[in-house]
C-alpha positions in Angstrom: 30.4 9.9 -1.3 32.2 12.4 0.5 30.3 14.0 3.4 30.8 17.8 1.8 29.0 15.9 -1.9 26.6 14.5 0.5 25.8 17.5 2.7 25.2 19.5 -1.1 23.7 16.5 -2.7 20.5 16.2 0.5 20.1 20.3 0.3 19.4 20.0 -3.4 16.8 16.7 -3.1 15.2 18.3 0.3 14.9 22.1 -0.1 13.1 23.8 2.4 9.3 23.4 3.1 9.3 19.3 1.7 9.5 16.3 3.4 11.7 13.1 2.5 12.0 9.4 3.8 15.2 7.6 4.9 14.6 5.2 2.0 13.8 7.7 -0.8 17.1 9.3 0.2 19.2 5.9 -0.6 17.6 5.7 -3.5 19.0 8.6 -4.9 22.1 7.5 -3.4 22.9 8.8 -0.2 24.7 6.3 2.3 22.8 5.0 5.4 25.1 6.5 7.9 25.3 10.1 6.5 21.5 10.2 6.7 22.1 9.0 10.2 24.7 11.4 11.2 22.5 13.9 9.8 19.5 13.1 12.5 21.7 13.1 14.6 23.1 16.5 14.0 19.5 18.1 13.8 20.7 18.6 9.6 17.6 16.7 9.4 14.3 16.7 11.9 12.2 13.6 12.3 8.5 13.4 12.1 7.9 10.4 12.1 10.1 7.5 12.5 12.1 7.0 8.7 10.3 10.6 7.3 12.5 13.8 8.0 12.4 17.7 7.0 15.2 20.2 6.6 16.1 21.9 10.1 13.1 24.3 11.0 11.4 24.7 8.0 7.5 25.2 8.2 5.6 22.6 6.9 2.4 22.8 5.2 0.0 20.1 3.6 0.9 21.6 0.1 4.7 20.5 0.8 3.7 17.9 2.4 1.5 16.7 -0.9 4.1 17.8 -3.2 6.8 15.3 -1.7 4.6 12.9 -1.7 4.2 13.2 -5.3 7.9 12.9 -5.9 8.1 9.9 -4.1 5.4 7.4 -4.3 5.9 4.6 -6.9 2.7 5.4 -8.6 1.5 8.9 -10.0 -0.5 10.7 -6.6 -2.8 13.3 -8.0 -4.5 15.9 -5.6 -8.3 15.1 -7.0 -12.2 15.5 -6.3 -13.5 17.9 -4.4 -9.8 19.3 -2.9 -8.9 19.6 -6.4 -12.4 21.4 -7.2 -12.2 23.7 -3.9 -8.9 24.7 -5.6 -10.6 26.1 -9.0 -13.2 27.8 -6.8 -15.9 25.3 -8.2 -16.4 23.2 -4.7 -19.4 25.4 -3.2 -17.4 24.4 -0.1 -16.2 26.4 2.6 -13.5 25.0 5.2 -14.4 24.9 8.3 -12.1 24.8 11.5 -8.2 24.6 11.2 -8.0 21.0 9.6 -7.9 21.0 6.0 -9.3 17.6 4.3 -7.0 16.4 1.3 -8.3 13.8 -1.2 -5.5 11.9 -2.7 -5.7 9.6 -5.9 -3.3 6.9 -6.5 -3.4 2.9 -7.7 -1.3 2.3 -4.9 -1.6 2.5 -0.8 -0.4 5.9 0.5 2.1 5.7 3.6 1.2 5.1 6.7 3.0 8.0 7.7 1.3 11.0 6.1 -1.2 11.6 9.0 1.4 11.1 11.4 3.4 14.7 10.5 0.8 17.4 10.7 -2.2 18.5 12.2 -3.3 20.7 9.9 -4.5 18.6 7.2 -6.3 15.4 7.3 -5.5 13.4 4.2 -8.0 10.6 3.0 -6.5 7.8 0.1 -8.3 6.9 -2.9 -8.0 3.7 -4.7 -7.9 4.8 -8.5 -7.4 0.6 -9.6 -11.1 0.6 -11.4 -11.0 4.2 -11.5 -8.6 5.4 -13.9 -5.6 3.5 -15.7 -2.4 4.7 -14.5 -1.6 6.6 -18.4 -4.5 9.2 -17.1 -3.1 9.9 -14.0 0.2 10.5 -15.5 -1.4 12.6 -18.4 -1.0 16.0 -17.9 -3.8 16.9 -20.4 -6.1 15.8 -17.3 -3.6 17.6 -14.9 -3.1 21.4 -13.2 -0.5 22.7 -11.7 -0.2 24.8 -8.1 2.6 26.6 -7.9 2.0 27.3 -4.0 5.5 28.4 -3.2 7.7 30.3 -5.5 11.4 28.1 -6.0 9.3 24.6 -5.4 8.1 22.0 -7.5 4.4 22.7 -8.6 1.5 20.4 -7.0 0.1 18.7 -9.3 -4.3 18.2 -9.1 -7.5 17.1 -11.4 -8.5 19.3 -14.0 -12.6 19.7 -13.0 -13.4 17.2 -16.2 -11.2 14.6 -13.9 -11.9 15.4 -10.4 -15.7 15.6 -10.6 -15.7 12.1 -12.1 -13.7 11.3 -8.9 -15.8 13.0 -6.6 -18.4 11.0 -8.4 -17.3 8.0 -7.1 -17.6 9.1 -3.4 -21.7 10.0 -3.7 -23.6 9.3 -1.7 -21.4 8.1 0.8 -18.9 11.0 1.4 -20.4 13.3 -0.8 -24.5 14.1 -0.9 -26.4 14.3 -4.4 -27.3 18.0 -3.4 -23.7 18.9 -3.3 -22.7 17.0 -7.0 -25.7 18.9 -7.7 -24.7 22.0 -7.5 -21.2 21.1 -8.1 -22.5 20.4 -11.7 -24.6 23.4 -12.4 -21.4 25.9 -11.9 -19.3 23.0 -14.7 -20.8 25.1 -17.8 -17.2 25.7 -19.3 -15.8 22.0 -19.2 -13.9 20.6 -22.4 -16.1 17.9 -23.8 -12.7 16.7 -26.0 -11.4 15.6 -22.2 -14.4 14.6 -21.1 -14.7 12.3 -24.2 -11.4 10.6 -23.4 -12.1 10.0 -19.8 -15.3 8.8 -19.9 -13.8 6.5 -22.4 -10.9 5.6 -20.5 -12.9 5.7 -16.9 -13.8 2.1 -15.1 -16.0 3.1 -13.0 -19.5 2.5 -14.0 -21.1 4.2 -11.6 -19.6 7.7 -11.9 -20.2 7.3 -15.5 -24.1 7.2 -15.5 -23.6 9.5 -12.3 -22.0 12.1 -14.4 -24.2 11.7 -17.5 -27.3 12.4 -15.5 -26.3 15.2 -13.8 -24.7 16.6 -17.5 -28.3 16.4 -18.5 -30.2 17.5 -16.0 -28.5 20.9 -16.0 -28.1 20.7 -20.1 -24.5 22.6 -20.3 -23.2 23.3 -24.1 -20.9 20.5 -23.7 -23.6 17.9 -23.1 -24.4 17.7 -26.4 -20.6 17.0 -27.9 -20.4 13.6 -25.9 -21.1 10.1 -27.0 -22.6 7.8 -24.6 -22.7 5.1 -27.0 -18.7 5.0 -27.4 -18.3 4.8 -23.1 -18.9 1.6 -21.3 -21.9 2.1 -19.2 -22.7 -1.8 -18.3 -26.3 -3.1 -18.5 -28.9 -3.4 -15.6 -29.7 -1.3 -12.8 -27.5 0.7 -10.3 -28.7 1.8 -6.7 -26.8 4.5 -6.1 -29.6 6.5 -3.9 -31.0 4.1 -1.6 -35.5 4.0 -2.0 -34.7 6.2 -4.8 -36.3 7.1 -8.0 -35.3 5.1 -11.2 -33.9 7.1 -14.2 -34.9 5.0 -17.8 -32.2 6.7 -19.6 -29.2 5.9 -17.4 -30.7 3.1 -15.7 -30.0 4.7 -11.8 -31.7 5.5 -9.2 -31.7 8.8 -7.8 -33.1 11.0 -5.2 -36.9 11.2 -5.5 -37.1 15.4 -4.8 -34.6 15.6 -8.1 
């Protein structure tokens, strides 16, 4: 490839404002020493060793995200509560300059993705008895974040998705009293999607999780689903430690709820 093809083929893979690696870039078939030359010529800045930007361009976790997702050999969806904070349905409010990103994918996310900015700190989820990977490539469970006009879209949970994520985190990351009230502000979820994740969902746990809480705060859409047709496993589940048992789901929860 001639280095004037090159030069025009790396400014249409890396616009401004996303973030590549050396070996992404070979893949789509630039040569090793062009990339090279191009370090070397400040064309392209390093952040961390084998992960580059175009010359000065500011970099934010959204671009950051959004490269990622272009990249990675298995779908990476923006999910949980990040993706809930984004529909305004997080009852969260960010404190401090760091932003905390929850990530969903089958597969490890790079080493290097806390290495190249301080303004995020991003935290991997293991989606392997979560979700099969034909959810988190279907983009009936998927939004889209068009955060910078010209760019790719990020791509995130719809709510029926990422609260069945967050799920997964309580109590450990994420206290009862927060799903909580997570789940009382859910009134307008689509009980068709909810019907095919819960279906397609592996995780036990944030199943029966998610059913409770569904009927505790009896939303419209309650009444559409079919707990019979999901697989909810058989005997007890300790999810709040000294807890009270719920019959019906057959978990125990926080005594006070």
């Amino acid at each position: 490839m001639l280095n004037t093809e090159a030069r025009q083929h790396l400014k249409t893979l890396l616009p401004y404002g996303l973030v590549t690696t050396k070996t992404w870039l070979q893949e789509q078939g630039l040569p090793r020493h062009f990339i090279d030359n191009a370090v070397k010529s400040r064309t392209l800045l390093m952040l961390a060793p084998g992960v580059y930007t175009r010359d000065e361009s500011p970099l934010t976790w959204q671009g950051i995200v959004t490269s990622l997702q272009r990249m990675h050999p298995t779908p990476v969806t923006l999910g949980g509560l990040t993706a809930l904070n984004l529909e305004g349905l997080a009852h969260y409010q960010l404190k401090g300059q760091v932003v905390p990103v929850s990530l969903y994918s089958s597969s490890p996310l790079p080493a290097w993705l806390n290495k190249i900015t301080g303004r995020a700190s991003f935290k991997g989820h293991s989606t392997r008895r979560l979700w099969p990977d034909s959810v988190m490539a279907d983009k009936r469970f998927l939004r889209e974040s068009q955060w910078q006009e010209s760019l790719s879209p990020m791509l995130y949970s719809a709510p029926e998705k990422a609260m069945l994520e967050l799920l997964s985190d309580v109590p450990k990351a994420i206290s009862f009293e927060h799903a909580d009230q997570i789940m009382q502000g859910l009134s307008t979820l689509s009980p068709r999607k909810l019907e095919l994740l819960l279906q397609a969902s592996g995780s036990i746990k944030s199943k029966r999780l998610f059913l409770w809480l569904a009927q505790r705060h009896n939303h419209v859409w309650f009444k559409y689903l079919k707990p019979d047709l999901y697989e909810l496993g058989s005997g007890k589940r300790e999810i709040a430690k000294s807890g009270r048992l719920d019959t019906t789901w057959n978990i125990t929860v926080p005594k006070d709820m």
